[in-house]
N, C-alpha and C positions, 0 to 999 in steps of 0.2 A: 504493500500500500504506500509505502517512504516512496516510491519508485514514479508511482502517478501520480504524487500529490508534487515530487521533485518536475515532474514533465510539464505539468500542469503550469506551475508557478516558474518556469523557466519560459514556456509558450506566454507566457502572460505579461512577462517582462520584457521579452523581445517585441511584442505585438508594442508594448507600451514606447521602447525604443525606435522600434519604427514612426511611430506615430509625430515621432517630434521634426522627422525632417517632412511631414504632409505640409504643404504650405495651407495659406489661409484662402486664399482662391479656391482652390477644391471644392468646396464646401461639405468638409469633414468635422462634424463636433464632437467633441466631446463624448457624446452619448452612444456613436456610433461605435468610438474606440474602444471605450467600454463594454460596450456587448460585442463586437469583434473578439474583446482579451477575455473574457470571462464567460460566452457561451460555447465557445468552440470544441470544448471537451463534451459539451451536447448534441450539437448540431453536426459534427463531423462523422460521428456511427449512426445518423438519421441520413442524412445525405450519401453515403455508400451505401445502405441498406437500401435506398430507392435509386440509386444508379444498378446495385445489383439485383434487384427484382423487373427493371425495368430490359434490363437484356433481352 
């Protein structure tokens, strides 16, 4: 469990890094980044499960 919670928190930090060179143009806030860094451990085995049922 140390293992995914290390992935997790390591994904979430890079996503957060990334986030600082988005310029303001974009229009990327805040909130977006946020549920980008923190759903992805959700949304990642929901979106292969329907890429792989939809074969």
């Amino acid at each position: 469990m140390r293992e995914v919670l290390m992935v997790y928190l390591c994904g979430v930090i890079l996503l957060l890094a990334v986030s600082t060179m988005i310029d303001r143009e974009e229009g990327v806030g805040l909130d977006h980044i946020l549920i980008a860094g923190f759903g992805w451990p959700i949304l990642t085995p929901i979106l292969a499960l329907r890429a792989w049922t939809s074969r």
